[in-house]
C-alpha positions in Angstrom: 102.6 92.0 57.4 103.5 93.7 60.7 107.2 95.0 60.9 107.3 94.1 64.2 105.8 91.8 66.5 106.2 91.8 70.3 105.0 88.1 71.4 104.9 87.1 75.1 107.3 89.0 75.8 109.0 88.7 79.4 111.8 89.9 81.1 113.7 88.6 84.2 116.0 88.8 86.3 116.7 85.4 88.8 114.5 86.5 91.6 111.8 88.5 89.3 109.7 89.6 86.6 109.4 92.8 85.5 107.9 92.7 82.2 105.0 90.0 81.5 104.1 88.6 79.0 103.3 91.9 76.5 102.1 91.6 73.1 102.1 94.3 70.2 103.1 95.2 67.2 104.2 98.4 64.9 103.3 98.5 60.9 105.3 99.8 58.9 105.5 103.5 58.2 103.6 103.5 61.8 103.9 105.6 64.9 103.1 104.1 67.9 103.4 105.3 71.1 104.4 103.5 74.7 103.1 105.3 77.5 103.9 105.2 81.2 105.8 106.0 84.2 108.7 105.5 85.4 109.9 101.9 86.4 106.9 100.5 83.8 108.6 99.0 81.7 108.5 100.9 78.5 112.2 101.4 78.1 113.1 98.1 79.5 111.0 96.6 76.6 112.2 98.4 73.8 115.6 97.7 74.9 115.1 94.4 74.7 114.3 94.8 70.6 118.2 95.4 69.9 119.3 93.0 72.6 120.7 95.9 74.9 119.2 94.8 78.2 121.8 94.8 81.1 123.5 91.3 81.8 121.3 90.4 84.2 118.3 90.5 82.7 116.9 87.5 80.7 114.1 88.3 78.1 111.8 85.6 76.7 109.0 85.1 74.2 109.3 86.1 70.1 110.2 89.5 68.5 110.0 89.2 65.2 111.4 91.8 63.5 110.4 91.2 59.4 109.5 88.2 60.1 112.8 87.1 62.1 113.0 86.6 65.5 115.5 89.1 67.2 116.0 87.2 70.3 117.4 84.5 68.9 119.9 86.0 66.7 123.4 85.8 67.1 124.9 88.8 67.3 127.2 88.8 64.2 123.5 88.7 62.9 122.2 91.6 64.9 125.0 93.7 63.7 124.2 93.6 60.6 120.7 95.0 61.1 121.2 97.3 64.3 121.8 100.6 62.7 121.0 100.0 59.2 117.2 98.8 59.8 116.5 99.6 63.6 117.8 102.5 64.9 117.8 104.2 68.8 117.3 107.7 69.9 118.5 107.6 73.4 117.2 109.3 76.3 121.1 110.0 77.6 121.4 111.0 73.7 124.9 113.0 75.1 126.2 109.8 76.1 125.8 108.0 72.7 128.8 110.7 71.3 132.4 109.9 72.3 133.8 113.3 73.5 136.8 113.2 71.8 135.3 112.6 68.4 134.4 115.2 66.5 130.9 114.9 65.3 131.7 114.1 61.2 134.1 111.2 62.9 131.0 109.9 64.4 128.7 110.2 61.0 132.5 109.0 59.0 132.6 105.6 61.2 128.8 105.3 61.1 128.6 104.8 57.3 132.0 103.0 57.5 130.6 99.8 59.9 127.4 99.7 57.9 128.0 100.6 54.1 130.7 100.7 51.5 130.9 103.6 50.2 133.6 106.7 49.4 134.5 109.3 51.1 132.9 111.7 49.0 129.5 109.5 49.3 130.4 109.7 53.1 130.7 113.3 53.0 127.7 113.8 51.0 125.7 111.6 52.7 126.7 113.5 55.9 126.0 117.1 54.7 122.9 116.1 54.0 121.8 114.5 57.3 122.7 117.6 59.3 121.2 119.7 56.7 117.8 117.3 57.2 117.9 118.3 60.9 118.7 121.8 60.4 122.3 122.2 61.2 125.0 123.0 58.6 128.5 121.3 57.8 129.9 123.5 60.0 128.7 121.4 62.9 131.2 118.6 61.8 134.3 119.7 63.0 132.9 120.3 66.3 133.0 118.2 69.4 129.9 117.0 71.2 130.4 119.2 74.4 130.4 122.2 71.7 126.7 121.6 71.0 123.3 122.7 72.8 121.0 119.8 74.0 118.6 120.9 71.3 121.7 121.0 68.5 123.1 117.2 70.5 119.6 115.7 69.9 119.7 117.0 66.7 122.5 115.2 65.2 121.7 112.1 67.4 118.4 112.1 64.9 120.2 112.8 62.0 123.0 109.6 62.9 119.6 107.6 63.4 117.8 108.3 59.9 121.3 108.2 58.2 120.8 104.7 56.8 117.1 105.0 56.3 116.0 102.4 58.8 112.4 100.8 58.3 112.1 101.2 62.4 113.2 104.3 65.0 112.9 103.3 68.5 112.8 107.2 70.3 113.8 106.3 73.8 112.0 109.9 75.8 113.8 111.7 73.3 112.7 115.0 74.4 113.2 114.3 78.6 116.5 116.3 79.6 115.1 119.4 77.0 112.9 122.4 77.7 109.3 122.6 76.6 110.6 124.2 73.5 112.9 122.3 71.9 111.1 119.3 73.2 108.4 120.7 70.7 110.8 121.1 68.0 112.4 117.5 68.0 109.0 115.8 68.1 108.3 118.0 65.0 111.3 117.4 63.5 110.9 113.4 63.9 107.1 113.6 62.5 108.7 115.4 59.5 111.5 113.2 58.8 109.0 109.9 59.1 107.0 111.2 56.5 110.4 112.1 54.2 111.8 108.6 54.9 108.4 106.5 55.8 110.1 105.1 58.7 107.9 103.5 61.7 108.6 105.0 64.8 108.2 103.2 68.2 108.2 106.3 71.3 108.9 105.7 74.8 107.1 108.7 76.5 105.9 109.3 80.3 103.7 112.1 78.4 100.6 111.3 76.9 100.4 114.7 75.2 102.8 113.8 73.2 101.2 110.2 72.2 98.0 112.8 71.8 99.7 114.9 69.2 102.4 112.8 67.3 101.1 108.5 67.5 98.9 106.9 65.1 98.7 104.0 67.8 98.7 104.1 71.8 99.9 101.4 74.4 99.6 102.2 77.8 102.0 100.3 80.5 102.1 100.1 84.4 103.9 97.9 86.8 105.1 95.9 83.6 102.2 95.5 82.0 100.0 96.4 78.9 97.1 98.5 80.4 95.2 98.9 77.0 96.3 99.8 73.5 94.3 100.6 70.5 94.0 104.0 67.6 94.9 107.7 68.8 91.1 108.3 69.1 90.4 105.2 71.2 92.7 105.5 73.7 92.3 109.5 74.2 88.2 109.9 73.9 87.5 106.5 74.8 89.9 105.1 78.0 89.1 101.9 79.3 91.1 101.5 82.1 91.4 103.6 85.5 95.3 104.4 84.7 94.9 105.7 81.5 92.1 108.0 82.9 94.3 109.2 85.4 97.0 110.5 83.1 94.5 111.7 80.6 93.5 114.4 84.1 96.8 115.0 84.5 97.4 116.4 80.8 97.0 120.4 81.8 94.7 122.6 79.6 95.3 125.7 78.3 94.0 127.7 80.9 95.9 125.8 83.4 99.2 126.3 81.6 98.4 130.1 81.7 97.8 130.3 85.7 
């Protein structure tokens, strides 16, 4: 059984559609990667898992997430599983911290909405995360505007994994880093699926890293699915023009050298 299944999905607003009628699906324990430009979709989509599409925009078809179907779930319902069993990385991962929290307030009321549990659990629970991500205790009693990007996206990764979701959705996680961290948070998240055997469903613009990170590869364009298929399929064998096109754009080695 699939953990989640994208049916028909469409997405609205009164005068137009932008995404239509996509199908796919993520296994558990799975990586699959959505690939694209900007304005393709990708994000819009995903967004529309948790129910966090702007007002305006009306999304039909079925996402069945365990078998339930997200986008008719109230959301008293959604609560209950946002957070604990799907769980965002945000692009604008500096905007999901409230500046005048200090970063354990933030892991403090995460576990507080979601679990019962004692403050020493809490605490415990909390040393561990950051300690999962690389960053010690220390990094508690600081505010978000204290921390790199790399050290921010950090502990937005460790909030994310906290409850041991069965599902990450990585919105571009690595888009406002440099070429270095970028390479250490995509490492980091391929080492914590394999701790936690989380699926992980990544928005990326950049096929090298669906190349180097995805177990499965869906390309998008224009609001809709391209082709999809295995790692191997998609990067040695391309069907369609598109996906051809960004596979030429991916610089080689001696490229990256000049």
């Amino acid at each position: 059984m699939n953990l989640l299944e994208v049916n028909e999905l469409t997405i609205q607003t009164a005068t137009r559609q932008i995404v239509k009628r996509i199908s796919f699906s993520v296994e558990p324990g799975n990586w699959l990667a959505i690939v694209g430009q900007s304005g393709s979709g990708k994000s819009m989509s995903t967004s529309a898992i948790g129910q966090l599409l702007a007002p305006n925009l009306k999304a039909g078809g079925e996402i069945l997430f365990n078998g339930s179907n997200l986008l008719e779930m109230s959301s008293k319902k959604l609560n209950t599983i946002r957070g604990k069993q799907i769980a965002y990385i945000f692009q604008d991962y500096q905007n999901s911290f409230t500046p005048f929290m200090t970063i354990g307030k933030h892991f403090d009321e995460y576990q507080r909405n979601h679990l019962q549990l004692s403050k020493a659990q809490r605490l415990q629970n909390r040393q561990q995360a950051l300690a999962s991500v690389g960053l010690g205790d220390e990094y508690a009693e600081r505010f978000p505007f204290q921390l790199s990007g790399g050290q921010l996206q950090r502990t937005a990764i460790a909030l994310a994994l906290l409850l041991k979701p069965a599902l990450v959705i990585a919105d571009e996680p690595t888009t406002a880093l440099d070429s270095i961290s970028s390479y250490q948070i995509l490492q980091l998240l391929a080492r914590l699926q394999k701790e936690t055997g989380c699926a992980i469903l990544h928005i990326t613009h950049d096929l090298r890293h669906a190349a180097n990170y995805a177990d499965h590869v869906l390309v998008m364009k224009d609001g809709d699915i391209l082709e999809q298929g295995n790692r191997s399929q998609i990067m040695e064998f391309p069907r369609h023009s598109y996906t051809k096109t960004l596979l030429e754009a991916i610089p080689s080695l001696g490229q990256a050298e000049e």
